[in-house]
PDB file of the backbone (N, CA, C, O) and the ligand in Angstrom, with CONECT records:
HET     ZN  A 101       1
ATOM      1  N   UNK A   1     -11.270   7.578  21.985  1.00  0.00           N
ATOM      2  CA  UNK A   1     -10.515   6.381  21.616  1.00  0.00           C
ATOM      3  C   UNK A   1     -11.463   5.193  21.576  1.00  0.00           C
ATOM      4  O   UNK A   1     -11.951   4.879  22.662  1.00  0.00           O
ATOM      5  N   UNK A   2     -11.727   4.647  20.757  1.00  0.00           N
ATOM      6  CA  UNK A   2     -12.158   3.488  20.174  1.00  0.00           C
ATOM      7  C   UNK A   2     -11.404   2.404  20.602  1.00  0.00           C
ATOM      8  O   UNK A   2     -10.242   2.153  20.281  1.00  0.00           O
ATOM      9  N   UNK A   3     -12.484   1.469  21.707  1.00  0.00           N
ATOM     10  CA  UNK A   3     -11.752   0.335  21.991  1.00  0.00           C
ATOM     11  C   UNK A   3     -12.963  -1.116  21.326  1.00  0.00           C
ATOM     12  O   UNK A   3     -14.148  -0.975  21.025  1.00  0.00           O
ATOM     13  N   UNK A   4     -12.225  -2.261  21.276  1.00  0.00           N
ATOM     14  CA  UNK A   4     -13.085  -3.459  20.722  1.00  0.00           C
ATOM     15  C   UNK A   4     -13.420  -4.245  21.755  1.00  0.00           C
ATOM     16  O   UNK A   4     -12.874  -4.668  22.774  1.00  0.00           O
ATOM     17  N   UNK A   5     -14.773  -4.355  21.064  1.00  0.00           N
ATOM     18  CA  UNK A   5     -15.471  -5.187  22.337  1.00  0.00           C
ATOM     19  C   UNK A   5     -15.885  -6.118  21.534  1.00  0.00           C
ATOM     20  O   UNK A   5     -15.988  -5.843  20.339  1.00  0.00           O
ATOM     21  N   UNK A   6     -16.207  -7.395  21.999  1.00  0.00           N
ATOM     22  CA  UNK A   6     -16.831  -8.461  21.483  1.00  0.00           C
ATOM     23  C   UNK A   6     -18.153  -8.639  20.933  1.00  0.00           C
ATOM     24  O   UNK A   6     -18.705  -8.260  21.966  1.00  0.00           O
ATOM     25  N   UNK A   7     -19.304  -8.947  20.025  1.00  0.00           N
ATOM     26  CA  UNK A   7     -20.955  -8.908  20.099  1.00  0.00           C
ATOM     27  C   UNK A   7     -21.216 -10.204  20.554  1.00  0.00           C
ATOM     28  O   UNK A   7     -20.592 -11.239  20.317  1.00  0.00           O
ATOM     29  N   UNK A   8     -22.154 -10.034  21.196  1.00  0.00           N
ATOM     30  CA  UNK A   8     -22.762 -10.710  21.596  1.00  0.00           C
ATOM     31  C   UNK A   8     -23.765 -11.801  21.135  1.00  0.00           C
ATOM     32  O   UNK A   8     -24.017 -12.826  21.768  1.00  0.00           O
ATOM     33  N   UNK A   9     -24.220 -11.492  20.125  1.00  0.00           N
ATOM     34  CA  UNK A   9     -24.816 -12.310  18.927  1.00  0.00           C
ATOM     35  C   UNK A   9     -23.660 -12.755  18.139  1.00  0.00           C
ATOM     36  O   UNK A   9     -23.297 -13.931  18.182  1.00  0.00           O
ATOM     37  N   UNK A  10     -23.145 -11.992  17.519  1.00  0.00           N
ATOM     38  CA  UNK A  10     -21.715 -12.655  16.030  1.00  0.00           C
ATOM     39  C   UNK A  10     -20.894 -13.183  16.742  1.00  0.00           C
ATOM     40  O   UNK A  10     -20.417 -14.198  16.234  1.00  0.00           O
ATOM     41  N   UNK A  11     -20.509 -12.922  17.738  1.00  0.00           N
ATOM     42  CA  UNK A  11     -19.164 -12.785  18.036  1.00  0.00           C
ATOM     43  C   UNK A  11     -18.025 -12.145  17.647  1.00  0.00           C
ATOM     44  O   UNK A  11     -16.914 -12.127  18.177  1.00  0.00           O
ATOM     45  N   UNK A  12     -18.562 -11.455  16.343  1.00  0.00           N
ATOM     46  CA  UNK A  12     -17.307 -10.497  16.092  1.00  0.00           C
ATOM     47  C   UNK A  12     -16.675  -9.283  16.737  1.00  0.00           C
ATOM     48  O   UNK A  12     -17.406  -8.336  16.447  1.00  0.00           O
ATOM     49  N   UNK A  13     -15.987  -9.001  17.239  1.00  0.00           N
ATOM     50  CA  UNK A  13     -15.298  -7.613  17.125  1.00  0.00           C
ATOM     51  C   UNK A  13     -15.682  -5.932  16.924  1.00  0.00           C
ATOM     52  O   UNK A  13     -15.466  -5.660  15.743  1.00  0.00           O
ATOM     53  N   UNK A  14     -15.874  -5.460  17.216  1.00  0.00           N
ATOM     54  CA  UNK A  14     -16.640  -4.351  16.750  1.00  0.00           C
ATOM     55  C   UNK A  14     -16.081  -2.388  18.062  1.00  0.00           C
ATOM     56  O   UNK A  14     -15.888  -2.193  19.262  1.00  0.00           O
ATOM     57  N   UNK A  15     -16.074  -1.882  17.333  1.00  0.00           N
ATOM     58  CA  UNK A  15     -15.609  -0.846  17.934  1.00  0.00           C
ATOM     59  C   UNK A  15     -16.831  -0.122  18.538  1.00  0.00           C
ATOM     60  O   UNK A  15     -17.932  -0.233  17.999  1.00  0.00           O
ATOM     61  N   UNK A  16     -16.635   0.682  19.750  1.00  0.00           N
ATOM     62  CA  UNK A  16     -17.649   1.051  20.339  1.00  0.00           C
ATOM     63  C   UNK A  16     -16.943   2.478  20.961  1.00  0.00           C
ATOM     64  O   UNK A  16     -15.970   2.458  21.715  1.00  0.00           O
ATOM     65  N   UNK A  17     -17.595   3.662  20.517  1.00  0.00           N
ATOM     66  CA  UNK A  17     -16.880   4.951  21.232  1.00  0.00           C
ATOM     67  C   UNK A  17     -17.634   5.500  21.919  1.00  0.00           C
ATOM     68  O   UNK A  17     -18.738   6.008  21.725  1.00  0.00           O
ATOM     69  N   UNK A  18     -16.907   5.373  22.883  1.00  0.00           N
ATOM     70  CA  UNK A  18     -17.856   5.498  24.550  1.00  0.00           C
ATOM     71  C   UNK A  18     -17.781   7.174  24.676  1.00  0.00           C
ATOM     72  O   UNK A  18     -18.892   7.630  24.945  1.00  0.00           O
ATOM     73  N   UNK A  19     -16.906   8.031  24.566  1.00  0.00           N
ATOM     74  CA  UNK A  19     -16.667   9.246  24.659  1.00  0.00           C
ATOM     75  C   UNK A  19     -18.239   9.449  24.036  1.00  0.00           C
ATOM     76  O   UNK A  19     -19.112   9.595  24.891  1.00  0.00           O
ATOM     77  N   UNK A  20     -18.548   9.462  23.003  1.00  0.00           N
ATOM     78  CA  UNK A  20     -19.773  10.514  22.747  1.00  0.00           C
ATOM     79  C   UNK A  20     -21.321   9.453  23.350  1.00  0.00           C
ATOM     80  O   UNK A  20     -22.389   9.733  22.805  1.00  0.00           O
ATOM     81  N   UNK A  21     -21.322   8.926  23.849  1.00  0.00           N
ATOM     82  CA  UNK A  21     -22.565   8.205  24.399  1.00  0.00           C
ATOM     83  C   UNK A  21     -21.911   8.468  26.163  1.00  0.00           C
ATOM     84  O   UNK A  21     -22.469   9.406  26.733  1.00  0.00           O
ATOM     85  N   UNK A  22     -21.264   8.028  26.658  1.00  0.00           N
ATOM     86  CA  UNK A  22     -20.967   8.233  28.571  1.00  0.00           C
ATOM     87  C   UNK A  22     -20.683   9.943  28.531  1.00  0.00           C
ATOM     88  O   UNK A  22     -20.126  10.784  27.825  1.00  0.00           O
ATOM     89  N   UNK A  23     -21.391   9.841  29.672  1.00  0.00           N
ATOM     90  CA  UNK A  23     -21.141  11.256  30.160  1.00  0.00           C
ATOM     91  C   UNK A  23     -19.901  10.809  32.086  1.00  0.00           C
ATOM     92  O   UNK A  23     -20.062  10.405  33.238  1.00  0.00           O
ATOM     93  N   UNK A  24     -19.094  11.162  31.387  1.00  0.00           N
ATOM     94  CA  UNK A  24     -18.153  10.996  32.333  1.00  0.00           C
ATOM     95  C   UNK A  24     -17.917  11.755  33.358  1.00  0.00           C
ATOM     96  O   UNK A  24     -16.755  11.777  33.765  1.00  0.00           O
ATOM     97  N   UNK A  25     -18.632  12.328  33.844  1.00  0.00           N
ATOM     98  CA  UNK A  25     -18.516  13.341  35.033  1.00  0.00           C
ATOM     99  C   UNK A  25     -20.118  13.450  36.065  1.00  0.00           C
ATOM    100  O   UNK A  25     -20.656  14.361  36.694  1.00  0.00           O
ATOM    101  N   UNK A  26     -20.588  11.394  35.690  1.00  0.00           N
ATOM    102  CA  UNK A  26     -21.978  10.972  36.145  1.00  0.00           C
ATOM    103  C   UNK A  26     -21.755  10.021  36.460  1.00  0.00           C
ATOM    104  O   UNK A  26     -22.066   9.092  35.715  1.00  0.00           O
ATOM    105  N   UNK A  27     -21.041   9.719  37.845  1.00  0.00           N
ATOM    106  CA  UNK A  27     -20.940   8.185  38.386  1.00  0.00           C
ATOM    107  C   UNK A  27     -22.726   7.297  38.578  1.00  0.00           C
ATOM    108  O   UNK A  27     -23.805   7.471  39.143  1.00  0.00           O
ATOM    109  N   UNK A  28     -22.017   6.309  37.652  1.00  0.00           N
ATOM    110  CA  UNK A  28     -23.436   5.486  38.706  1.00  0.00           C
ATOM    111  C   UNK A  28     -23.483   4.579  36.895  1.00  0.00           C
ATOM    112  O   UNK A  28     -22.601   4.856  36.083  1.00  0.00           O
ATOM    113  N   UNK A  29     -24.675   3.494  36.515  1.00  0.00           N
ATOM    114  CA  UNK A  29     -24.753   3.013  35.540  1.00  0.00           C
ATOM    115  C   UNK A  29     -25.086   3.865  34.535  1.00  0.00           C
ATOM    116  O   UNK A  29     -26.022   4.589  34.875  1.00  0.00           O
ATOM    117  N   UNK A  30     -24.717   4.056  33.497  1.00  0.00           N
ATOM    118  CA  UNK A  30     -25.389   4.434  32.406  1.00  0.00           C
ATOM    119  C   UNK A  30     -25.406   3.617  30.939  1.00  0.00           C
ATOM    120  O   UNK A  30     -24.470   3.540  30.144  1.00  0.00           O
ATOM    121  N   UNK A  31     -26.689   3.053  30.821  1.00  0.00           N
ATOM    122  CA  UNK A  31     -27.457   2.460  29.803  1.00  0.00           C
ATOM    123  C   UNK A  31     -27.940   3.114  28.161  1.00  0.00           C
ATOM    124  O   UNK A  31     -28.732   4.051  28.066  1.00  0.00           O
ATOM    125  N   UNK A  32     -27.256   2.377  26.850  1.00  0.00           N
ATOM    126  CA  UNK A  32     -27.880   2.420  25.890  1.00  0.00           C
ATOM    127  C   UNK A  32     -27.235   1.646  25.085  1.00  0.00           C
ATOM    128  O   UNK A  32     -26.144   1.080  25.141  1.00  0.00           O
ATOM    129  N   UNK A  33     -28.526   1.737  23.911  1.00  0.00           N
ATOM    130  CA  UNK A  33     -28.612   0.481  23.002  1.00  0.00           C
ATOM    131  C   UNK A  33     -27.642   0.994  21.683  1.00  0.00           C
ATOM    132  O   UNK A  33     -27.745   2.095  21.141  1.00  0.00           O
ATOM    133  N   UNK A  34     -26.916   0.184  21.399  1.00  0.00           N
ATOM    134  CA  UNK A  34     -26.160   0.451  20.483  1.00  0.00           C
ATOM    135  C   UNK A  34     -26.029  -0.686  19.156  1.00  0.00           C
ATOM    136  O   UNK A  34     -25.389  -1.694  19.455  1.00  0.00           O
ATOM    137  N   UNK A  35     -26.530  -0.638  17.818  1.00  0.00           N
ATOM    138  CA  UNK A  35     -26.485  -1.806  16.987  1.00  0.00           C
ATOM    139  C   UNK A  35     -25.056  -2.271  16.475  1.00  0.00           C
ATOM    140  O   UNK A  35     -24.165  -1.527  16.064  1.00  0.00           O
ATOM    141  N   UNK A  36     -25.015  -3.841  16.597  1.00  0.00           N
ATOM    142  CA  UNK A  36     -23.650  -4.162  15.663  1.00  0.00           C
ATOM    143  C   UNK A  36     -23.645  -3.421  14.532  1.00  0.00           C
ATOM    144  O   UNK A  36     -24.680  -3.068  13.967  1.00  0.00           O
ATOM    145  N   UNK A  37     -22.310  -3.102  14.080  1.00  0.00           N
ATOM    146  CA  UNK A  37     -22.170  -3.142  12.729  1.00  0.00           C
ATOM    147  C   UNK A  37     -21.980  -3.978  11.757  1.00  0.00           C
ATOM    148  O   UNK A  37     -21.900  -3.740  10.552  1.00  0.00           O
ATOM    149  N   UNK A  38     -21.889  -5.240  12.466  1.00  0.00           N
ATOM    150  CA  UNK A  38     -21.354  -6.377  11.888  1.00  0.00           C
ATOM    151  C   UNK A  38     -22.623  -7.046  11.193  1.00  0.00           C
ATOM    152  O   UNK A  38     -22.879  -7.388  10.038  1.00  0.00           O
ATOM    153  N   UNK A  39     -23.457  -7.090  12.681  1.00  0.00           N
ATOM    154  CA  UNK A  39     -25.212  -8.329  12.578  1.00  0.00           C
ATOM    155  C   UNK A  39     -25.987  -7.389  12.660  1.00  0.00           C
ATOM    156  O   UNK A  39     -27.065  -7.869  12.309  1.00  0.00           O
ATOM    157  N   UNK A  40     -26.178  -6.046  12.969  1.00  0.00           N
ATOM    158  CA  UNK A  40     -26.752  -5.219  13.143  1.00  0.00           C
ATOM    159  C   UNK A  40     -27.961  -5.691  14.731  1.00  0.00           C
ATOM    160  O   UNK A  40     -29.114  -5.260  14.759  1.00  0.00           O
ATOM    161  N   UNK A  41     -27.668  -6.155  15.320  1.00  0.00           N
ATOM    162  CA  UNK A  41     -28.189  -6.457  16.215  1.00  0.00           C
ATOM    163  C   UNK A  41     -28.116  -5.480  17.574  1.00  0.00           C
ATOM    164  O   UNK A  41     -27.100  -4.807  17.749  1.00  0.00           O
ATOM    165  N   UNK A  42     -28.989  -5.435  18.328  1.00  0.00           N
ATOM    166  CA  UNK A  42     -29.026  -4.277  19.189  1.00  0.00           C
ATOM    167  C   UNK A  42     -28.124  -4.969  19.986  1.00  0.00           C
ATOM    168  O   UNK A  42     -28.023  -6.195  19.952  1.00  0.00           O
ATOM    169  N   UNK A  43     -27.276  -4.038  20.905  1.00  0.00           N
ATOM    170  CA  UNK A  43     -26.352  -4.097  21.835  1.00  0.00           C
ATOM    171  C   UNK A  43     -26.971  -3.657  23.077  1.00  0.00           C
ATOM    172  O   UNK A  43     -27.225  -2.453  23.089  1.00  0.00           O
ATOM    173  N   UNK A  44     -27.324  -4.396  24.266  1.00  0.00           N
ATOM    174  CA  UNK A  44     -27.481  -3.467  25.620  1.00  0.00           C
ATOM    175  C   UNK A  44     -25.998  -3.235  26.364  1.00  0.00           C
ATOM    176  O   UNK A  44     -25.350  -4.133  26.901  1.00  0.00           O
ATOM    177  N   UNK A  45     -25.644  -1.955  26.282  1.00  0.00           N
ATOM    178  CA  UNK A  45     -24.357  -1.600  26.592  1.00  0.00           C
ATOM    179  C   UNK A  45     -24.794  -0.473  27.973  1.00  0.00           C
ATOM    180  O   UNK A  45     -25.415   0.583  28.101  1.00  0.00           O
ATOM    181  N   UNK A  46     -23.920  -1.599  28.995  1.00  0.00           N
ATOM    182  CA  UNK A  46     -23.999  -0.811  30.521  1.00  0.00           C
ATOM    183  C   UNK A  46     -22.830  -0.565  30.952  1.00  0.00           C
ATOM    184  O   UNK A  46     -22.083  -1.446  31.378  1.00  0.00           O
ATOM    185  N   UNK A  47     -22.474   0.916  30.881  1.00  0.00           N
ATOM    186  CA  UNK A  47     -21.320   1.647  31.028  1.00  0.00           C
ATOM    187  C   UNK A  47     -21.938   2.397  33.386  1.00  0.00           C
ATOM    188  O   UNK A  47     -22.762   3.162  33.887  1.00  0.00           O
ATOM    189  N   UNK A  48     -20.755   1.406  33.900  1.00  0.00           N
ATOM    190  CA  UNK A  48     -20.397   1.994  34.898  1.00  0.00           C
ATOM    191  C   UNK A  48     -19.493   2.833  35.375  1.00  0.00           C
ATOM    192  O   UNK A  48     -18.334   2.421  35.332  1.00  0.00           O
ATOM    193  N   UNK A  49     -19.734   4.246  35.966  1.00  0.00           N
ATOM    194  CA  UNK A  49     -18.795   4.994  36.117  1.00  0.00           C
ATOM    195  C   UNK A  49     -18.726   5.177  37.417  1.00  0.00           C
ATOM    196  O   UNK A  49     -19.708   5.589  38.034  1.00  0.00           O
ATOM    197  N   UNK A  50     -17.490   4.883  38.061  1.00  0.00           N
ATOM    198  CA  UNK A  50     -17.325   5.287  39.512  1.00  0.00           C
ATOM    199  C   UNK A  50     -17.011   6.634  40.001  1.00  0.00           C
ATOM    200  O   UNK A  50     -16.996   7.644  39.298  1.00  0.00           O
ATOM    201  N   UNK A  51     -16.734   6.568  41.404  1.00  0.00           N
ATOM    202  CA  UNK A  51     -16.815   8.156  41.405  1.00  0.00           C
ATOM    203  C   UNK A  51     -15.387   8.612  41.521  1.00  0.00           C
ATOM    204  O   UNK A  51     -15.047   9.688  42.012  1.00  0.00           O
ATOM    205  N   UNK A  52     -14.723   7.860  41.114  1.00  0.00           N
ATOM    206  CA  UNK A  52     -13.126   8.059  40.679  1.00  0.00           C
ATOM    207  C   UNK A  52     -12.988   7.978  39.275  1.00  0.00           C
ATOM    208  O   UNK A  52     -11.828   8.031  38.867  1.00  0.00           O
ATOM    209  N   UNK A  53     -13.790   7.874  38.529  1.00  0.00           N
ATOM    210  CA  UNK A  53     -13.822   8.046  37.380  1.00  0.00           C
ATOM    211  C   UNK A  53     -13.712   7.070  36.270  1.00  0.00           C
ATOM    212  O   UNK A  53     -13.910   7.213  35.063  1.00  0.00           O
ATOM    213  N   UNK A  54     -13.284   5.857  37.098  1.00  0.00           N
ATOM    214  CA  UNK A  54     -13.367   4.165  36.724  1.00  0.00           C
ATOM    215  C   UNK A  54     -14.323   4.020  35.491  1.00  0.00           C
ATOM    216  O   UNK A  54     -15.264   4.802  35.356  1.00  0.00           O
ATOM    217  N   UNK A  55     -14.163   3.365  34.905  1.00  0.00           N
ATOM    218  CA  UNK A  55     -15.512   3.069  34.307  1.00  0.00           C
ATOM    219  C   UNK A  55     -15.029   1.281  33.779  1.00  0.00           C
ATOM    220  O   UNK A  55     -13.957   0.803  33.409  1.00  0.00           O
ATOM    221  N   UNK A  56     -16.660   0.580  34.013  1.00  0.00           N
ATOM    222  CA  UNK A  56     -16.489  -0.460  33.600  1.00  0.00           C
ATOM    223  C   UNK A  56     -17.681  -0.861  32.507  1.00  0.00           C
ATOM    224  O   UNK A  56     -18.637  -0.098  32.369  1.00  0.00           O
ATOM    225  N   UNK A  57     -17.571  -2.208  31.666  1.00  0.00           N
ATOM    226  CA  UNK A  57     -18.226  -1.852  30.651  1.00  0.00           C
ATOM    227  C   UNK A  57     -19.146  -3.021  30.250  1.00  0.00           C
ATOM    228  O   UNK A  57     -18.327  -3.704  29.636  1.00  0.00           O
ATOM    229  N   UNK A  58     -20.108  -3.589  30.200  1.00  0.00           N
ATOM    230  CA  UNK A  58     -20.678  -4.856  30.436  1.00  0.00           C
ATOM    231  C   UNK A  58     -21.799  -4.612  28.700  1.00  0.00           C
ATOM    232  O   UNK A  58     -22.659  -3.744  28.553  1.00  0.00           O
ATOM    233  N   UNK A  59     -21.498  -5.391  27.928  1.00  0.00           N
ATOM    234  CA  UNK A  59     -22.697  -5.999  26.838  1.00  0.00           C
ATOM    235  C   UNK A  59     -23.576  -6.969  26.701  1.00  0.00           C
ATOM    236  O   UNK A  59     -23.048  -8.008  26.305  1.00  0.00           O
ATOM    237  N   UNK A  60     -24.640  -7.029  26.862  1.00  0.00           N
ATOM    238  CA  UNK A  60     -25.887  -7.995  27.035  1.00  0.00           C
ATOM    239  C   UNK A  60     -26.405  -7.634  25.822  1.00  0.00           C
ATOM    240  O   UNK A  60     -26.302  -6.598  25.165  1.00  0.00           O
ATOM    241  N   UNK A  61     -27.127  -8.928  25.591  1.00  0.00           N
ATOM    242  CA  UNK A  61     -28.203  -9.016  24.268  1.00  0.00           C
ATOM    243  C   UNK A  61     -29.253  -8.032  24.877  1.00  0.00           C
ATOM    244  O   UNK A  61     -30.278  -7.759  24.252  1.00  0.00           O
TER     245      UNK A  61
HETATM  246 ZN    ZN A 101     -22.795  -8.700  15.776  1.00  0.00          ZN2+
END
């Protein structure tokens, strides 16, 4: 499931599908770069997974 996250450069909108990049059964941070589609600008996308299975989701330039 495809949820929208904001960029960080455009500000636009942009979908990000975490299912095939997080490995969900690996608590702890997991890091990668993902480009807008919008600005094409790299995304640092830090996907936290707890060990309940939480996950939270933070985008930095
Ligand atoms: Zn952008």
């Amino acid at each position: 499931m495809d949820t929208l996250y904001q960029c960080p450069y455009c500000g636009e909108p942009d979908a990000l599908d975490l299912e095939s990049d997080v490995d969900m059964d690996s608590p702890g941070d997991q890091v990668f770069v993902r480009d807008c589609s919008v600005c094409c600008q790299p995304w640092t996308v830090t996907v936290h997974v707890s060990t309940t299975g939480t996950r939270s989701v933070t985008i930095d330039r």
